[in-house]
N, C-alpha and C positions, 0 to 999 in steps of 0.2 A: 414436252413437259405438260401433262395433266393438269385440271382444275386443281388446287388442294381440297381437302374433305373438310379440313378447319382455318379457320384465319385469326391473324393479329387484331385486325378490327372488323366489322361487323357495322356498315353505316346501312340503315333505314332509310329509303329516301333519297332520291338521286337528284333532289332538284336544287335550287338556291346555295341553299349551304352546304348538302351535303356533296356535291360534286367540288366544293373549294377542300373543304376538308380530304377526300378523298386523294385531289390531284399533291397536296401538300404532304400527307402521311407517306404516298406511296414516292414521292421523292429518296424514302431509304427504302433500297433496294432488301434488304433485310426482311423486311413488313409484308406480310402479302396482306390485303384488304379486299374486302367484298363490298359491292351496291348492288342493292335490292331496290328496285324501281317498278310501280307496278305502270306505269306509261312503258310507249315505245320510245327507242331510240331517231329521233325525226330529226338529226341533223340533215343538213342539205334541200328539206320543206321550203320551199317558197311562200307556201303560208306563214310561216312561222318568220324566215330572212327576212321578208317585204317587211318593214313596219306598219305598214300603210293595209295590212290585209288584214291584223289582229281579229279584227270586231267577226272576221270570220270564222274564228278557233271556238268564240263563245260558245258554249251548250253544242256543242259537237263532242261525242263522248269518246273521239280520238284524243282528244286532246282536254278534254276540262272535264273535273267533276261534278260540273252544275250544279254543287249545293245551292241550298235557300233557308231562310231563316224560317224560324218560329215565325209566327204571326206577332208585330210587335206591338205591345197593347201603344205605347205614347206615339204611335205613327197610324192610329186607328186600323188596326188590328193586319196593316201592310205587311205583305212577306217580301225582302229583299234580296236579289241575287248573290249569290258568294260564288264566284268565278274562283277556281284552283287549277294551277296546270295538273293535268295528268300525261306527264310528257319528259324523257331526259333532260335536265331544264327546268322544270319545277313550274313554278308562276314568272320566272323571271323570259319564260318561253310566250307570254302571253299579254304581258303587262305593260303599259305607255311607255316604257326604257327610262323614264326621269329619273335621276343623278342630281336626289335633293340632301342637304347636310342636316346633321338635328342641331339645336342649339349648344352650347357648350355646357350649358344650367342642365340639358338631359340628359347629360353621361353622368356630373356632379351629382345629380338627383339619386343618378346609379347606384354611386358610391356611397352619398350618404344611407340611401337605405338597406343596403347589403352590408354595409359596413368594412367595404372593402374597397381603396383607394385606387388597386387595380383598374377598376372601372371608372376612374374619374375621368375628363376630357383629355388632361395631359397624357396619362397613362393611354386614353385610346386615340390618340389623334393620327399617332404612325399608319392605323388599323386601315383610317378614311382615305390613304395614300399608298394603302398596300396591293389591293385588287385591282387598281386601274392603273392606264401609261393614257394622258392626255396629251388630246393632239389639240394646238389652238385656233379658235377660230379665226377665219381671214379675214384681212385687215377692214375687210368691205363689210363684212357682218358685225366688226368690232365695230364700227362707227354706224351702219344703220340700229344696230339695239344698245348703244350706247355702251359697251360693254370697259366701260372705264373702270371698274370696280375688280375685275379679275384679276388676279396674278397669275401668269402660265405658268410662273418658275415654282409657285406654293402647290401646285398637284401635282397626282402621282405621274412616275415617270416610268415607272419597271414592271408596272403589274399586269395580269393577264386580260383583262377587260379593257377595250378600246370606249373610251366616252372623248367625246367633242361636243362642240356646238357648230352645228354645220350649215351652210347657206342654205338658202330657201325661206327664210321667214318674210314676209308681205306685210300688206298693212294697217293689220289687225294688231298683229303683233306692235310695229312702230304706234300707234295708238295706244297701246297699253303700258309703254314705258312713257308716252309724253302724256297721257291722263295719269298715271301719277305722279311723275313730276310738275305736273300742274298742281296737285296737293300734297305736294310736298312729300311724295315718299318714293325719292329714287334711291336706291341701296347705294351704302357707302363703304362698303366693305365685303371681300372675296365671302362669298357663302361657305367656303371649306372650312373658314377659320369660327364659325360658330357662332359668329357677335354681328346677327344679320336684322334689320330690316326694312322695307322699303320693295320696290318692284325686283326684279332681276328677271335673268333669261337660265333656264337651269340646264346645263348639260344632259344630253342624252347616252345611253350604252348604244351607239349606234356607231361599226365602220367608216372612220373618216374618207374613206377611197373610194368602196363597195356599197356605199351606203345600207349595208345588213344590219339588221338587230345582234346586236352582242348581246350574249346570254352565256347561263352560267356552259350550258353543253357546247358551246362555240367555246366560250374563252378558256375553261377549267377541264373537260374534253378531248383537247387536239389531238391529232391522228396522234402524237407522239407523245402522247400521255396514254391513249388507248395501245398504243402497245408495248408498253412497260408489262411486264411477262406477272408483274408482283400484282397485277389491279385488273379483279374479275368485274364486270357489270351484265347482274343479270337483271335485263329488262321483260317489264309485261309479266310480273313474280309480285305477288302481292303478300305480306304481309300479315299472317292472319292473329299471329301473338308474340311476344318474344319468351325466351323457356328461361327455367332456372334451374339454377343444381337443389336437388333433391333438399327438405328440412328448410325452416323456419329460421334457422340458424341466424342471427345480424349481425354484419349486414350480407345480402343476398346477393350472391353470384350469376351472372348471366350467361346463359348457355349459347345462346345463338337466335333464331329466330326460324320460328315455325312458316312456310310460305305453302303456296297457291300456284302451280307454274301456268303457265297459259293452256295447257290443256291441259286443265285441272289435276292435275297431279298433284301429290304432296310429297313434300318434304323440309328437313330442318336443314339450316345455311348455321354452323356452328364455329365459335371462337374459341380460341387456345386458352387455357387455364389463367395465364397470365394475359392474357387480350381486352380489349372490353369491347360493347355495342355502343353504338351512336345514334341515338334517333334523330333524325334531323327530318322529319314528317310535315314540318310545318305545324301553325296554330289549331289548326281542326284537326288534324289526325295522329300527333303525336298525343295528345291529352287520351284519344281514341283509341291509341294501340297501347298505353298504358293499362286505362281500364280493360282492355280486352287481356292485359296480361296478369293481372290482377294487384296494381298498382294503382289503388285513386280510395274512392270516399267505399268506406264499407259498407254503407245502406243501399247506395246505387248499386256497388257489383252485388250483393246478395239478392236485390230484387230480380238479377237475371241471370242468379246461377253460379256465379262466378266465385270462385275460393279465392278469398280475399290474403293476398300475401305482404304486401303492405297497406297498413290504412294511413290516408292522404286525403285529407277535406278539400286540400288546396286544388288537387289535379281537375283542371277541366271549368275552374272560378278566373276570376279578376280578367276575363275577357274584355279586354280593350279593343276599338276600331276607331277610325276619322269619320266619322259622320258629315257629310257636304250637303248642302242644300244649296240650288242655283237657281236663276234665272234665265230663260231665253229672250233674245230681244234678232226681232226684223232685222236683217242689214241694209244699206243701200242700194239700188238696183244696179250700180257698177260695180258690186263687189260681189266675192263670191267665198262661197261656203262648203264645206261636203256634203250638206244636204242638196245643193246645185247634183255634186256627183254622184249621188244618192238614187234620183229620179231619172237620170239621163244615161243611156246605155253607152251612147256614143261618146261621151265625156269620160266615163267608166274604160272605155276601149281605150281611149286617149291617153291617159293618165297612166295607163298599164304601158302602153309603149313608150311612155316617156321613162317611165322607171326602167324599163329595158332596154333601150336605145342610148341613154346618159347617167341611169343611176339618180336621175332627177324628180321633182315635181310632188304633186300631195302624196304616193304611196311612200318618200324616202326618207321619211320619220315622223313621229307625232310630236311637232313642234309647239311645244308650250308654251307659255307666259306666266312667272308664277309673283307672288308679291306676300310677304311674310309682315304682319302688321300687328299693333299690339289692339287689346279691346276698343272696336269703332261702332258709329252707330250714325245715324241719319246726318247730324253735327257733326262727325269726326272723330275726331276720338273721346272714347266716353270717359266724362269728368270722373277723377280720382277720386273726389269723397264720392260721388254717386256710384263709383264701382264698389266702392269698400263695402256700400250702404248694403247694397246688391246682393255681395259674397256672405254677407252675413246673415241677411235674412234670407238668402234660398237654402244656405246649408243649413240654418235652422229648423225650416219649414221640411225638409227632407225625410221622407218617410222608405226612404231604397234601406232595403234587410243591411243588419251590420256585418261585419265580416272581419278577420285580425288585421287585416292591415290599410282598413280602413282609415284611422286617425292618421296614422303616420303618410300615408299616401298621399289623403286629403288638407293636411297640413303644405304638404312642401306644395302641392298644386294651387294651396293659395297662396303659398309665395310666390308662388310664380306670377300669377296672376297680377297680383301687389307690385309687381317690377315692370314700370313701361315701358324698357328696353328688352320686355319678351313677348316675343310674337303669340296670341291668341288665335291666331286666326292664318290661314294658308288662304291666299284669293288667285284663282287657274282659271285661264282662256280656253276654252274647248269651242274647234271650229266646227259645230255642229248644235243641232236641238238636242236636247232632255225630255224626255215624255214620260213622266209618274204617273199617269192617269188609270193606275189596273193594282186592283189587288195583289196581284206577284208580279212585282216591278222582275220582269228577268231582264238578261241582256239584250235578248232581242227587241225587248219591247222599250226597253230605256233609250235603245239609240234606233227604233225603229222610223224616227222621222214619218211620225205619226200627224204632227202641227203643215197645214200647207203654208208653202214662203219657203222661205230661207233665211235663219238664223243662225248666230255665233250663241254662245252660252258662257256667263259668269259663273263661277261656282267658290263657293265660301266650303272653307273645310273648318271645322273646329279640330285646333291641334293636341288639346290636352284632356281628352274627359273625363268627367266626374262616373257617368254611368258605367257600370261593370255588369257585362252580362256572363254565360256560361257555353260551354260545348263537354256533352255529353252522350255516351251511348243510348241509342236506345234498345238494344238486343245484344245478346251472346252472340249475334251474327258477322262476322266480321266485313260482309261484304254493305253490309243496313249505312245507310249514311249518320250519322251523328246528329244529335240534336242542336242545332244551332240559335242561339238567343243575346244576340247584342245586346237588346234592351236599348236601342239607341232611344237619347235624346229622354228616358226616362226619367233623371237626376234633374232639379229642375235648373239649376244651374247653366244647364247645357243647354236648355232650351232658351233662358233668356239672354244668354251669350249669342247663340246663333242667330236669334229673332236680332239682334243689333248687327250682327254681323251682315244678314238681308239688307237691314236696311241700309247699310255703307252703299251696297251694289248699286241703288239708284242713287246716289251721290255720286259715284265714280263716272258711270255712262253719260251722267250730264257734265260730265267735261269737256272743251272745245274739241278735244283730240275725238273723243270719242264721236262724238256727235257727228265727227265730219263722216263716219265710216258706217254710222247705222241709219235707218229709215226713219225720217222724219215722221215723225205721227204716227212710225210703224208697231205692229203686232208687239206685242209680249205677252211670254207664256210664263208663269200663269198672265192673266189680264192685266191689262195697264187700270182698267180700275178699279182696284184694288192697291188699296194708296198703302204701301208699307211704312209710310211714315209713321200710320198708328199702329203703337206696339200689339197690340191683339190681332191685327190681320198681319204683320210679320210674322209673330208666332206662328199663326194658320198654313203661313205661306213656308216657313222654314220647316214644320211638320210634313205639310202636302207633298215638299218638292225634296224630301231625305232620301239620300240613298248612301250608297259606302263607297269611300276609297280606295276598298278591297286591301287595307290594310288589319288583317285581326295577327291581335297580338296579346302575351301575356298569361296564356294557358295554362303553361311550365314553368310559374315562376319565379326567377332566381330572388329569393327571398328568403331572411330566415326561419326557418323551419317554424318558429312559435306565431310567424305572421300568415301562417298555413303558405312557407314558399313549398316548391318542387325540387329544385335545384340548389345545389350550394357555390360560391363563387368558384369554383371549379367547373362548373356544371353540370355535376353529379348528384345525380337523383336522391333525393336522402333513404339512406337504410338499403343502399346496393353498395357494392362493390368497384362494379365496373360499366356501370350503365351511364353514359351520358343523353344530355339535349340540347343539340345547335340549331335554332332556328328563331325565328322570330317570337316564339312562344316562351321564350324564358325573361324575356321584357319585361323587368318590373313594371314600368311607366313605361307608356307608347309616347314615343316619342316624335319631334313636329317632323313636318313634311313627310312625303313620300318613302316608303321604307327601306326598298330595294341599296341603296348604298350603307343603310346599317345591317341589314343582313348579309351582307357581302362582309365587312368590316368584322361583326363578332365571330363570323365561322374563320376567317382569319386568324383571329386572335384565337379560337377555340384548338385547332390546329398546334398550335403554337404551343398550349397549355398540356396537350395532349401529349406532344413530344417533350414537354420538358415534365411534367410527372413521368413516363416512362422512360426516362432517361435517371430518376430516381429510385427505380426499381432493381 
């Protein structure tokens, strides 16, 4: 049996979401479906399996498309890496594996501003329990990180992604649950269930046996999903527009998708009349191959050519990311670090057999530490009228361009705010230095253990931001990267959130726990004098030391159409037919922690939505 020439669905994108989507349509045998992935197929990569080898995929163009931002003016005119997998697998092929929950207030948020209950926490909580089967951790790792807070029996049990919490944490980690249980924030509640904060220990997508990276081409993938006869994936095929049926007609029918084969071939990958497309391209390049199809802001496609077939102010706006700012600090001379493993070949050699020989040791996950806290600051937590005071005169003083959905956005985000049972702030142990010191923070140079010594590093995430940057083309080119502009940290809101958030960091370290495991009198990058106590050299120090989460979100998104959304609680692009977007880019609000387990969860639920409108046809 032959390729077919047309298909039922037509998914963009083979990574994150669009490979759940895929393995969930092509369950009916009826459906044939296409993927279009312009990576290769790199199951069975040991760079990719090892957890512990990541930092090796960065800016390698097997595997990442090494974007970088605009220059960003509130970071003194710093350009910051944007890591994307280019790879079956997406970014979930490249990324720390963290297996973090968003709050239950950020699905609510969903719903209130879509206006659709669908997306509330009740309605999505099955979603958080649908892609993974967890395995628990032993009883020896339950009691060294304190893991009293879990319920094995409340996570998923049936779904295709293996997460655990797996031995090997040391005692960095036991220091970062007893420093904050020393101030009083050790979590008292499962993180799945949404009503989190205090420290915890976060689950990994990591093989409880094999200790490999789960990803989406490992878990959504398997040999026996790849040869289901209904599910074509063409890899290393890029993308260069998607087509439509001829006339202006609304709403607009999707034809299929224009590609690029690896030896530059061309040709169209086309859907059945009754079929639809799926972008699932992720937050930079779904916004990208809209405008490339002529779907976004009409002033942008006209400036480069493009016959504008829907006009869309929204597409390629309300760019959301985590902005983190951290600290490095010395550690003790009996401890050790990956910058130890970093400088030493034969340590490097070590660690490699140990991951071979027992599946053990620093390559067999990136073991985090993470702690979900509400607005803190040198004192603790910051006083309630002095936050209000805060919220009210930076959004005043606010001079960031207005936009539709700004009010209603920046409303609920100071509710949030206003509630001290909602975390501000994501705070992560990274066993390794941070080096900002260069105009284009890339990856290699951010974890290049640039600093001599050896340090652990704190790092403060802000969960909720006020700043909205954009991604947009900059040519009719389809292969020209996009123009990327977080705008972090521009809103000033964000900056004075974060300058407190710094200063928690040396509050934390100076706790007994801590203390016992860092260098007395030792190094810290930036310098230890530079006292963050004073809020003007915080700010300095939360600007210097900014880099991203590598979560961007919010490109495509689902909002109503009058607040310039892209998508309608369906999905669906407004003024198509049959054009959806699953991916992290239809986020109204970015939501806290790490993202990987909500875009796992909404292309589930997108799946979902997909067969049951076509099952109304």
């Amino acid at each position: 049996m032959g390729i077919p020439t047309e298909f039922d669905f037509v998914i963009v994108g083979g990574g994150t979401a669009g490979l759940v989507v895929a393995a969930r349509l092509s369950e009916d045998p009826s459906k044939t479906i296409a993927v279009i992935e312009a990576g290769a197929n790199r199951k069975g990569d040991p760079r990719i399996d090892v957890p512990g080898l990541m930092g090796t995929l960065y800016e390698d163009p097997a595997y990442d498309w090494s974007y970088i931002t605009e220059p960003q003016t509130a970071l003194d005119g710093r350009q910051i890496a944007c890591p994307r997998g280019k790879v079956l697998g997406g970014s979930s092929a490249l990324n720390f594996s963290a297996i973090l929950y968003p709050s239950k207030a950020d699905f609510n948020d969903w719903a209130e501003i879509t206006g659709d209950q669908g997306w509330s926490a009740h309605a999505f909580a099955p979603y958080l329990r649908k892609f993974q089967t967890w395995t628990p951790a032993s009883e020896a790792t339950k009691k060294q990180l304190r893991l009293d807070y879990m319920e094995d029996a409340n996570q998923g049990n049936n779904g295709p992604l293996n997460v655990t919490i797996p031995d090997g944490y040391g005692p960095f980690h036991e220091a970062w649950v007893n420093g904050f249980d020393e101030l009083g924030h050790h979590s008292r509640s499962d993180p799945i269930g949404g009503e989190n904060l205090g420290s915890f220990t976060s689950p990994l997508s990591i093989h409880p046996e094999r200790r490999t990276r789960e990803y989406s081409a490992s878990a959504y993938f398997t040999d026996e999903v790849a040869q289901r006869p209904n599910l074509h994936v063409f890899t290393e095929t890029t993308v260069e527009k998607l087509e439509f049926a001829e006339g202006d007609a609304a709403p607009l029918r999707a034809t299929g998708a224009k590609v690029i084969r690896k030896d530059g071939s061309r040709a169209t990958i086309s859907v059945k009349d009754s079929g639809e497309v799926i972008l699932a391209a992720g937050s930079i390049q779904s916004p990208q191959l809209l405008e490339l199809s002529g779907i976004g802001n009409g002033e942008i496609l006209k400036q480069h050519g493009i016959p504008v077939r829907i006009h869309n102010a929204g597409i390629g706006e309300n760019l959301q990311d985590h902005t983190l700012s951290s600290v490095s600090y010395e550690i003790a001379d009996d401890q050790m670090s990956a910058d130890n493993v970093q400088r030493d070949a034969s340590l490097q050699a070590a660690v490699m057999k140990m991951f071979e020989d027992s599946h053990d040791g620093p390559l067999a996950g990136t073991l985090l530490s993470i702690a979900y806290l509400p607005p803190v600051d040198k004192d603790g937590t910051v006083d309630r009228a002095e936050l209000a005071t805060l919220i009210e005169e930076s959004l005043a003083s606010s001079t960031d361009a207005d936009f539709p959905a700004r009010k209603r956005q920046y409303d609920i985000l100071r509710a949030r705010l206003a509630n001290p049972q909602e975390p501000s702030v994501e705070l992560m142990y990274l066993p390794m230095q941070l080096n900002n010191d260069a105009q284009r923070n890339t990856m290699r140079q951010i974890f290049g253990g640039a600093e001599p010594g050896n340090y652990i590093t704190v790092v403060a995430i802000l969960n909720h931001p006020f700043s909205r940057g954009s991604v947009h083309i900059r040519s009719a080119d389809p292969l020209a990267p996009p123009a990327i502009d977080p705008r972090y940290l521009s809103h000033p809101l964000d900056l004075e959130l974060q300058a407190r958030h710094v200063q928690f960091l040396e509050r934390f370290v100076q706790t007994s726990a801590m203390r016992a495991v860092l260098k007395e009198g030792g190094r810290r990058v930036p310098s230890a004098e530079r006292d963050s106590a004073d809020l003007a050299t915080a700010k300095q120090m939360a600007t210097e030391r900014a880099f991203t989460c590598f979560h961007p979100s919010g490109t495509c998104a689902m909002m109503p159409r009058e607040l310039d959304g892209v998508v309608d609680t369906r999905l669906k692009v407004y003024g198509t037919a049959n054009l959806r977007v699953v991916d992290a880019s239809v986020f109204p609000l970015e939501t806290l922690g790490n993202i990987q387990a909500t875009v796992y969860a909404v292309a589930e639920k997108a799946a979902d939505m997909i067969r049951e409108d076509g099952a109304k046809r």
